[in-house]
C-alpha positions as CSV (number, residue, x, y, z in Angstrom):
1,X,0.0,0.0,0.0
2,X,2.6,2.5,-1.0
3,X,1.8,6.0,-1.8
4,X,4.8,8.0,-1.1
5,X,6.3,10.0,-4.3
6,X,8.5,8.3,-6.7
7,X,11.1,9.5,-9.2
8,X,10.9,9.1,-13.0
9,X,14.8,7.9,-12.7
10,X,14.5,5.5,-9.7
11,X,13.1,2.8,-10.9
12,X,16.1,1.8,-13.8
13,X,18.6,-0.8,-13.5
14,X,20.9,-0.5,-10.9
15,X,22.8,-3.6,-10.7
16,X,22.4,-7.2,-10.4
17,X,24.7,-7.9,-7.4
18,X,22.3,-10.3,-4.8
19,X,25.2,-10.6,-2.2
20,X,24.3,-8.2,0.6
21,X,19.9,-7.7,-0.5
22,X,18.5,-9.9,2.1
23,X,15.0,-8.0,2.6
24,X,12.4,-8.2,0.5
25,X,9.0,-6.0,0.9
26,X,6.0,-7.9,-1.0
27,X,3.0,-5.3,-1.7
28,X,-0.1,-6.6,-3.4
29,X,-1.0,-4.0,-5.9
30,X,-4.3,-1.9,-5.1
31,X,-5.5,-5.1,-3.4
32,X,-8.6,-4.4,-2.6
33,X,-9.4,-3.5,-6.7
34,X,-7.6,-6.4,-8.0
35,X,-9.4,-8.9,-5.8
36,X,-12.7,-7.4,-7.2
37,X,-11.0,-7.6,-11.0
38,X,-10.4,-11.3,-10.5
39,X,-14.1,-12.2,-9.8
40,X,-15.7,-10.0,-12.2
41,X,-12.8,-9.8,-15.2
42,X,-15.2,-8.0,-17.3
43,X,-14.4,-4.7,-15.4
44,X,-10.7,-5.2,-16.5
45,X,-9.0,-2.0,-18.1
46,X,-12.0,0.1,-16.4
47,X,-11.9,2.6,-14.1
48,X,-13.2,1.0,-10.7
49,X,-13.5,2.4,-7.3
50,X,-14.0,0.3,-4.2
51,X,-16.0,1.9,-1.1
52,X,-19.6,3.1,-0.7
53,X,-21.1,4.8,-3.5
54,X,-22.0,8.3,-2.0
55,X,-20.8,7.8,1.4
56,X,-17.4,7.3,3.1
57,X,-14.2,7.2,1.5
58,X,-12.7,5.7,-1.4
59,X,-10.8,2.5,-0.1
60,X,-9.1,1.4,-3.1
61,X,-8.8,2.3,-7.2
62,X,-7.3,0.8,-10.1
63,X,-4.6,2.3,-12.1
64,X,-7.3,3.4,-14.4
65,X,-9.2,5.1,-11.9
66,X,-5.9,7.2,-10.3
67,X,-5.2,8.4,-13.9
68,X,-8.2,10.8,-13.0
69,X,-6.3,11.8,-9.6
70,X,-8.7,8.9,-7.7
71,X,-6.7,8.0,-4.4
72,X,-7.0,5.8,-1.4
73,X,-8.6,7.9,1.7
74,X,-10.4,10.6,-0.7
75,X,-13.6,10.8,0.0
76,X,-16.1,9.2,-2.4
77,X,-18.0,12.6,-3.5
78,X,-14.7,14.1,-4.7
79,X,-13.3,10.5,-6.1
80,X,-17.1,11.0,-8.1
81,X,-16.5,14.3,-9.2
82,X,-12.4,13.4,-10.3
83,X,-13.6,10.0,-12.4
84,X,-17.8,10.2,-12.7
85,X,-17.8,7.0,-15.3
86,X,-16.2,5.2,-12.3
87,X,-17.5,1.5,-11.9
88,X,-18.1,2.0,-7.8
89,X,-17.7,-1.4,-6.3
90,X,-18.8,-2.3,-2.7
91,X,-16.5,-3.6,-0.2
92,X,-15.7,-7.1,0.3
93,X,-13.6,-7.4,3.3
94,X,-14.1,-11.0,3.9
95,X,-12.9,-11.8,0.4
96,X,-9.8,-9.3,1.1
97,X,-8.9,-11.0,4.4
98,X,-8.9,-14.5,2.9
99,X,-7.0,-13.9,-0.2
100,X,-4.8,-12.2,2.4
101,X,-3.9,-14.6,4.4
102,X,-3.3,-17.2,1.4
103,X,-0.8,-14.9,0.0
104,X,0.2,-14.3,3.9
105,X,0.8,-18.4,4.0
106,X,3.3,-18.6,0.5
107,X,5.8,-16.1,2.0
108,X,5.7,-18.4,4.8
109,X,6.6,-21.3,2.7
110,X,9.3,-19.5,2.0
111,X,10.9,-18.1,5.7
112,X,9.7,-18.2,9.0
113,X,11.0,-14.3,8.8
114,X,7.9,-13.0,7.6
115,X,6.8,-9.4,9.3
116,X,3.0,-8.2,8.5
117,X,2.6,-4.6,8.3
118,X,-0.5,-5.0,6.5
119,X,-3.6,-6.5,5.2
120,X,-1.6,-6.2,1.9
121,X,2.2,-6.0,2.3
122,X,5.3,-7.8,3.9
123,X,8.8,-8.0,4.9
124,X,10.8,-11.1,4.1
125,X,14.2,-11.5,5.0
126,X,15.5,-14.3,2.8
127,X,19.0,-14.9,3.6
128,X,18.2,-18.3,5.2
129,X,16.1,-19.5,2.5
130,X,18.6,-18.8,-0.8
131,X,20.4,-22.2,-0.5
132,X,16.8,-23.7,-1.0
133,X,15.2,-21.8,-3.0
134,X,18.1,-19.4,-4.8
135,X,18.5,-16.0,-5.0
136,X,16.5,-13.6,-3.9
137,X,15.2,-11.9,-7.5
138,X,14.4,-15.8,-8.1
139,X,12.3,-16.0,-5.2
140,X,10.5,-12.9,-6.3
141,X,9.7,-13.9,-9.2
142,X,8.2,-17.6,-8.3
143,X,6.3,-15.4,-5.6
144,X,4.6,-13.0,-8.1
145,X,3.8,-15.6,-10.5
146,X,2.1,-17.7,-7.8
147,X,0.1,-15.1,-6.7
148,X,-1.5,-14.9,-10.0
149,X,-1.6,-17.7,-11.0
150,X,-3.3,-18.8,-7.6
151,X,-5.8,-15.4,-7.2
152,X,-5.7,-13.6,-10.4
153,X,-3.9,-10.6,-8.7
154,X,-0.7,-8.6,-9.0
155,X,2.2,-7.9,-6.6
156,X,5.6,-5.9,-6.6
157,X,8.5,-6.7,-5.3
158,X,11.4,-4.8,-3.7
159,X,14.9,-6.0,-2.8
160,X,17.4,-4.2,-0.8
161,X,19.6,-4.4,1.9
162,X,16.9,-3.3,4.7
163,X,13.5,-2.6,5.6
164,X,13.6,1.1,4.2
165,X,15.4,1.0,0.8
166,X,13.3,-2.5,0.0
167,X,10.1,-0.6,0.7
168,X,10.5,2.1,-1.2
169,X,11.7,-0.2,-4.4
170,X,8.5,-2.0,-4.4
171,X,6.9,1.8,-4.5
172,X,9.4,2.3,-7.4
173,X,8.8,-1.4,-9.2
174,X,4.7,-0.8,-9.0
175,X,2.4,-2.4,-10.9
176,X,3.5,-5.7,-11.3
177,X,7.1,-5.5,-11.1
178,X,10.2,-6.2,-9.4
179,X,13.0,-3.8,-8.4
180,X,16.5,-5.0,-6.8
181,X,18.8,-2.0,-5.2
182,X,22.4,-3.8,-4.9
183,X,23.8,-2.6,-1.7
184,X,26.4,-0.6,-3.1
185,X,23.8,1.3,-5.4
186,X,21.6,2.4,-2.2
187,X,22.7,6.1,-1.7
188,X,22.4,6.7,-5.5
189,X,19.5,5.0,-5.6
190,X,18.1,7.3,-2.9
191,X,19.6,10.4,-4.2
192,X,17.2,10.1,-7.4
193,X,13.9,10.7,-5.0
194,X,12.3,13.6,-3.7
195,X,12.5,13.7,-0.2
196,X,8.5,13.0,0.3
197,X,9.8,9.8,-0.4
198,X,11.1,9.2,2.6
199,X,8.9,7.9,6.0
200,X,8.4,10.2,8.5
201,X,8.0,12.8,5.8
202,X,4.7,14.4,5.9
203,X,2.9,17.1,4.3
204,X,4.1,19.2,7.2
205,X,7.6,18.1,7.2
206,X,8.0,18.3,3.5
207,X,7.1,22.1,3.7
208,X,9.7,22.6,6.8
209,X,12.2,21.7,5.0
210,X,11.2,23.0,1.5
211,X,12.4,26.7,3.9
212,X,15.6,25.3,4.0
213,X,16.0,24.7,0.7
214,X,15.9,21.1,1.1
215,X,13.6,19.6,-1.6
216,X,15.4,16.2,-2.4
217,X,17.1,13.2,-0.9
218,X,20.7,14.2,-2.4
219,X,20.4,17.5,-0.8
220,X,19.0,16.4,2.7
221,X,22.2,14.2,2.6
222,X,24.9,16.8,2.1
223,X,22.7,19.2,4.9
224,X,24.7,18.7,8.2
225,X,22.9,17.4,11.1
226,X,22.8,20.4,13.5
227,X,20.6,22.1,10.4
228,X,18.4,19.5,10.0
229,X,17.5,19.7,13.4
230,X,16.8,23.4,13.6
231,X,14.3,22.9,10.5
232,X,12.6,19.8,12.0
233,X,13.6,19.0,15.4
234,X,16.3,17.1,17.3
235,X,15.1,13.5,16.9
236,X,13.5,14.0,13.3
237,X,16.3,15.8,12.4
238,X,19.0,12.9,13.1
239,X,17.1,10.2,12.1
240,X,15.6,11.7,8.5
241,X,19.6,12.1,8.1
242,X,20.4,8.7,8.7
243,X,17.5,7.2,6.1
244,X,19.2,9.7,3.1
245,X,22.3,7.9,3.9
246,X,20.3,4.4,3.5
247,X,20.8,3.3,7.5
248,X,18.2,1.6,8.6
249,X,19.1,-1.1,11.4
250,X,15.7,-2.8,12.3
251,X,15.9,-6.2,11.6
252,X,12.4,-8.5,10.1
253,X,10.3,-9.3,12.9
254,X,7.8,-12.3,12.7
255,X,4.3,-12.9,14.3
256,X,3.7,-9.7,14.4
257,X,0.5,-9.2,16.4
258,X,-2.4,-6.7,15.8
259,X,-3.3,-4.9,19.0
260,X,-7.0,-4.7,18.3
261,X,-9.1,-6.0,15.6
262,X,-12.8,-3.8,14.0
263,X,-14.3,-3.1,11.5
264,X,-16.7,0.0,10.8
265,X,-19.1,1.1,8.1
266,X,-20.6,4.4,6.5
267,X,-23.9,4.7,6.0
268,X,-25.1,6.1,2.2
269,X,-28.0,7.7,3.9
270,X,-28.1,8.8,7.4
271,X,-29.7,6.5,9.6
272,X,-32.4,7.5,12.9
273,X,-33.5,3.9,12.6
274,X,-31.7,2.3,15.3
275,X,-33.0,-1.5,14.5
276,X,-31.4,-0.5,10.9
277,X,-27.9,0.3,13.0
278,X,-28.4,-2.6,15.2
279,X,-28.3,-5.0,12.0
280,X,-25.3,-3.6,10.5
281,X,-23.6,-4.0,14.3
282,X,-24.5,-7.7,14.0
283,X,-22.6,-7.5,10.5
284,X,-19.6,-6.2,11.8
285,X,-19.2,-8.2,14.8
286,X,-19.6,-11.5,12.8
287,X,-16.8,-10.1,10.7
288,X,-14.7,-8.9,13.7
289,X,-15.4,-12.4,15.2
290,X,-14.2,-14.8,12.2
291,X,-10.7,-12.7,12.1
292,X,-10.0,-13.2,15.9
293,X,-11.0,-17.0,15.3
294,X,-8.9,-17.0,12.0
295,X,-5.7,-15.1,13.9
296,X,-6.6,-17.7,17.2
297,X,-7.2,-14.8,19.8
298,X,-9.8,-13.3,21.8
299,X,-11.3,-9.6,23.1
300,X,-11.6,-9.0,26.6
301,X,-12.6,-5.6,26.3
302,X,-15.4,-4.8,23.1
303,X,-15.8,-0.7,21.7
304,X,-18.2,0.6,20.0
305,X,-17.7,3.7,17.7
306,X,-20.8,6.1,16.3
307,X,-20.6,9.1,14.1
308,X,-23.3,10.9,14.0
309,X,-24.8,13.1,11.2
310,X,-23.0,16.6,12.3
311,X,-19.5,14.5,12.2
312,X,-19.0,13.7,15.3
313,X,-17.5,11.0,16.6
314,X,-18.1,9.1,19.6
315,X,-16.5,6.0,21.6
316,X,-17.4,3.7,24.4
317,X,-15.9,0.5,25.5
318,X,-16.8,-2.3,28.2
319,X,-14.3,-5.1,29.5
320,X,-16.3,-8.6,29.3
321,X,-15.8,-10.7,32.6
322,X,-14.9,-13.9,30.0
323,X,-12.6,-13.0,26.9
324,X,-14.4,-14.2,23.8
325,X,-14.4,-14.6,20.2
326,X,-17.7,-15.0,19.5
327,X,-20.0,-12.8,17.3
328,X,-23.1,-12.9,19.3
329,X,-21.5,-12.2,22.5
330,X,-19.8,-8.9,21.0
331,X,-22.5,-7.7,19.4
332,X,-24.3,-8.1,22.4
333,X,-22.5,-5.6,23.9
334,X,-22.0,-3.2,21.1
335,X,-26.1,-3.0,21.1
336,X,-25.9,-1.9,24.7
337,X,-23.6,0.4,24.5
338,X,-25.1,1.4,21.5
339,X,-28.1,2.0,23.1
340,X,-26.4,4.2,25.9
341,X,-25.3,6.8,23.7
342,X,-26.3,10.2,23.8
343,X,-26.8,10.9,19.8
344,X,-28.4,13.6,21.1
345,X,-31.2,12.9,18.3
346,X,-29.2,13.1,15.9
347,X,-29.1,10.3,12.6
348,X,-26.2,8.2,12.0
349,X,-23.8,8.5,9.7
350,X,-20.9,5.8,10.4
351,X,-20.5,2.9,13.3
352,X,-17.8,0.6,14.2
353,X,-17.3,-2.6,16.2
354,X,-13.8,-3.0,17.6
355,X,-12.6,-6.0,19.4
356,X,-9.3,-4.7,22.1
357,X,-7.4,-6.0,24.7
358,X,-6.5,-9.2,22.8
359,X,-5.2,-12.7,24.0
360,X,-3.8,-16.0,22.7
361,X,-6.9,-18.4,22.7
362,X,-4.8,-20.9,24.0
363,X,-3.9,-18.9,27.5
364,X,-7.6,-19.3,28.5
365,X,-7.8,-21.2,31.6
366,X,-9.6,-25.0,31.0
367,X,-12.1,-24.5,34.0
368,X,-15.1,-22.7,33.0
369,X,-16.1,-19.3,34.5
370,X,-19.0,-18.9,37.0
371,X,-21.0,-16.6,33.9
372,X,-20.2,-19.7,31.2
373,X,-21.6,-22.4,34.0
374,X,-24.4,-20.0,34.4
375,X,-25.0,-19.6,30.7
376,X,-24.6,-23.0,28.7
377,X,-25.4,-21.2,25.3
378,X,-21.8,-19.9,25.6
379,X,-20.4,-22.9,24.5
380,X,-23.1,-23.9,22.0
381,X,-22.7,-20.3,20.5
382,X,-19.1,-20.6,19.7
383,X,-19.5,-24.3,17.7
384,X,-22.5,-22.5,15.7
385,X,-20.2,-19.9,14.3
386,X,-17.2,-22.3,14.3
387,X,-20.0,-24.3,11.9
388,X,-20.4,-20.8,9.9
389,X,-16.5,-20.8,9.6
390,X,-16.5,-24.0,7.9
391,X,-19.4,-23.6,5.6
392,X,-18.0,-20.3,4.5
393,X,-14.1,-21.8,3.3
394,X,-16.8,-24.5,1.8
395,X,-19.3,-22.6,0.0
396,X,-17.9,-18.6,0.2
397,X,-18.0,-16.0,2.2
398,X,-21.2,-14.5,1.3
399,X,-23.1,-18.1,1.8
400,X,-24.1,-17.2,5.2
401,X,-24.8,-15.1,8.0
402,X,-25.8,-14.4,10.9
403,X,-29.6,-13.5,11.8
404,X,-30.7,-11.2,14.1
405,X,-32.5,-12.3,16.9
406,X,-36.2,-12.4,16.3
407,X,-38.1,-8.7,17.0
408,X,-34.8,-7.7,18.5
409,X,-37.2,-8.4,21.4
410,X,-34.8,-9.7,24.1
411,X,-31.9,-7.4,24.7
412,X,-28.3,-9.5,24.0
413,X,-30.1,-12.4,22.7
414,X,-28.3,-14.6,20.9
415,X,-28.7,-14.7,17.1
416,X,-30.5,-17.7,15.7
417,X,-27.3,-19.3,12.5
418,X,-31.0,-20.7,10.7
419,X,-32.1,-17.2,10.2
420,X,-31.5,-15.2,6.7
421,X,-29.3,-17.1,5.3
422,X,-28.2,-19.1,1.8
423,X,-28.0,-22.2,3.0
424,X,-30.7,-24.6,4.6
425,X,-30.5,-24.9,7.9
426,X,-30.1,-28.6,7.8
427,X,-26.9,-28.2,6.5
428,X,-25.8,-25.1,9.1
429,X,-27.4,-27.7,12.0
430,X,-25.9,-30.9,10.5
431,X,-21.8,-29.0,10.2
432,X,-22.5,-27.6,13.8
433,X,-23.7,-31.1,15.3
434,X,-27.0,-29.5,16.6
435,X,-29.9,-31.7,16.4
C-alpha cells in the first residue's frame, strides 16, 4: 500500500549484485481492486473504485481510476467528481482477508522471517532461505507468479539491503514489477527521490524543510545534522539524516500481532433507525469475530464507535468478565452500548465494532467461569459460528450469515445461524452437530 512519491529515474537498472539484498518488501497492488478484478474480469482495463457509493471514503482504485487523480482515503464525492464514469464497487472485506492470508501463508513457505505490516504488504528477509530456493530476484519472481496464477492478482516486489530502501523499491517497481537496489547502489538510488519519499515525511515536514531549501534526498544528505535539526527538530532531524544515507538497522520481525481487531461502516444515507444500526452491528461483529477465530485470539474488552450526522464521533468501550471470540457475544455488547449513547437525536452517519485487549486463545484457563456455568449457550454459540467458519471456506463468504434475533425483542439475545441465510438450515445444523 505505498503512496509515497516516486522518481521518474529510480526505478532503472541499478545492478544485479544479490550478495548483501536480504530484505524483500512484498505489496499486493491496489489489493482491494484487484481482488474485485479477479471475480468479475469483465471490469478489466476500467476505471473501478471500491467503497460506498456516495458515502465514506474511497478504499481502493485501479490504475485506471488514479489516472483521474482517484486516491486511497479521498472521500467518495470528490473521487465522483475526479472519475464520474467510475464503476463504484462495494467492499468485500471477507474476500480481502482471505485472499490475504493465502498470499500471507506462500511467504511463509518461504521463511519463518515474515513481518505483516498489512492486510496487503510484507517484509521477508531471505538470507536463510537462498540455499533452498536461490537467490533472492528468483524467489521474487516464483512469488509474483504464484500469486497470480493462484488469485488472479498482481504484486511488486522490492529487494534491498533493509527494511527502508526494499520498501521504497517495491513503491518504485509498482504495478506488477520487481526492483533490486544492490547494496552498493543504495545512496544513488536514494539520491534520485524527492525527499517525500522518505517515512516520517509528511505534508508538514515536506514544507519545513522546503524553507531550508531542502527539496530532495541528495540535498537532505549533504545538509549537516545540527541544520536539519533546527528545521525539523532534534530526533526527526537525526534520524531523516540517517535514512538519506540508507541506515536503517531494524531487523524483520515475525508474528507480528495486531493490537485490536474492528471493522466499521458508512452509512449512504443517514440513519435515525436504530433496528437498521443494530443489524449492521451484528454485520460487523460477525466479521470482527471470524478474524479473531482465524488469527486464534480473543477480546476481553469490546468498543463501539458512532458518528453521527453533524460529524461527530463518539466512543465507548466495556471489558467482558470472560474473553471471547464469539460474534453474538460482542455484538451483544455493542447493542448496549449502542443503546447508551447520547446521539443527542441526531441520525447516524458511520458505526464501528472494535474488538481490544486481545489474547492467545490458548492462554484461556480449561475451568469454566461462573457466567459460562451459568450460561450453557456460551459454548453452543461458539461451535454454531465455528460451523459458519467451515461452511463459508466450503461454499464462500457471502453463503451465510448471521440473523438477528427475532423482533430484537430480548436485549443480547443470541442470534439464531438458521435465520437469513443461503444455505438450509439442515446443513448449518448438520456442520455444527446441533440436532
Amino acid at each position: 500500500m505505498s503512496r509515497g512519491p516516486r522518481a521518474a529515474g529510480a526505478n532503472r537498472d541499478w545492478g544485479t549484485d544479490e550478495s548483501g539484498t536480504p530484505v524483500m518488501h512484498v505489496d499486493m497492488d491496489a489489493f482491494f481492486a484487484a481482488c474485485e478484478l479477479a471475480r468479475r474480469p469483465q471490469l478489466r482495463g476500467l476505471p473501478v473504485i471500491v467503497g460506498g457509493r456516495e458515502r465514506g471514503v474511497v478504499l481502493a482504485a485501479t490504475y485506471e481510476a488514479r489516472a483521474f487523480g482517484v486516491r486511497s482515503a479521498m472521500s467518495m464525492a470528490t473521487a465522483r467528481r475526479l472519475c464520474p464514469q467510475a464503476v463504484v464497487v462495494p467492499p468485500d472485506h471477507a474476500l480481502y482477508h482471505e485472499v490475504s492470508r493465502s498470499v500471507m501463508g506462500m511467504l511463509g513457505e518461504i521463511t519463518a522471517l515474515v513481518e505483516q505490516i498489512s492486510v496487503d504488504e510484507a517484509f521477508l528477509d531471505v538470507s536463510g532461505a537462498r540455499r533452498r530456493l536461490g537467490s533472492p530476484t528468483e524467489i521474487g519472481a516464483r512469488l509474483r507468479e504464484r500469486v497470480r496464477a493462484e488469485h488472479g492478482i498482481t504484486c511488486s516486489v522490492g529487494i534491498a539491503r533493509n527494511k527502508f530502501v526494499a520498501k521504497l523499491a517495491s513503491t518504485h517497481a509498482k504495478p506488477d514489477g520487481m526492483l533490486l537496489v544492490p547494496a552498493d547502489a543504495t545512496v544513488p538510488f536514494l539520491r534520485a527521490l524527492p525527499v517525500g519519499a522518505l517515512w516520517g515525511v509528511g505534508e508538514k515536514t515536506e514544507e519545513a524543510l522546503a524553507r531550508w531549501g531542502i527539496t530532495t534526498v541528495a540535498q537532505l544528505a549533504d545538509t549537516d545534522v545540527p541544520t536539519l535539526q533546527a528545521a525539523v527538530g532534534a530526533v526527526h532531524g537525526a534520524h531523516l539524516h540517517d535514512l538519506a544515507w540508507g541506515r536503517d538497522p531494524r531487523p524483520v520481525v515475525p508474528e507480528h500481532t495486531e493490537r485490536s481487531i474492528g471493522a466499521e461502516t458508512t452509512f449512504e444515507h443517514d440513519l435515525w433507525d436504530a433496528a437498521v444500526v443494530e443489524r449492521r452491528l451484528l454485520e460487523l461483529a460477525d466479521r470482527v469475530a471470524g478474524r479473531l477465530r482465524r488469527q486464534s485470539v480473543v477480546a476481553r474488552t469490546v468498543a463501539l464507535k458512532v458518528r453521527t450526522s453533524d460529524f461527530r464521533t463518539l466512543t465507548r468501550s466495556r471489558t467482558v468478565s470472560t474473553p471471547t471470540d464469539v460474534a453474538q457475544e460482542l455484538y451483544a455488547v455493542a447493542r448496549e452500548l449502542f443503546a447508551a449513547v447520547d446521539r443527542r437525536g441526531l441520525a447516524v452517519r458511520l458505526v464501528g465494532v472494535r474488538a481490544e485487549n486481545l489474547a492467545p486463545r490458548s492462554g484461556l484457563p480449561a475451568q469454566p467461569t461462573l457466567d459460562e456455568a451459568l450460561d450453557p449457550r456460551q459454548d453452543a454459540r461458539r461451535e454454531a459460528e465455528l460451523a459458519l467458519d467451515a461452511v463459508r471456506e466450503r461454499f464462500g463468504r457471502t453463503s451465510i450469515g448471521l440473523g438477528a434475533p427475532a423482533g430484537q425483542a430480548e436485549r443480547g439475545a443470541p442470534a439464531d445461524l438458521t435465520q437469513a441465510t443461503a444455505i438450509p438450515s439442515t446443513t448449518v445444523r448438520g456442520i455444527a452437530g446441533i440436532s
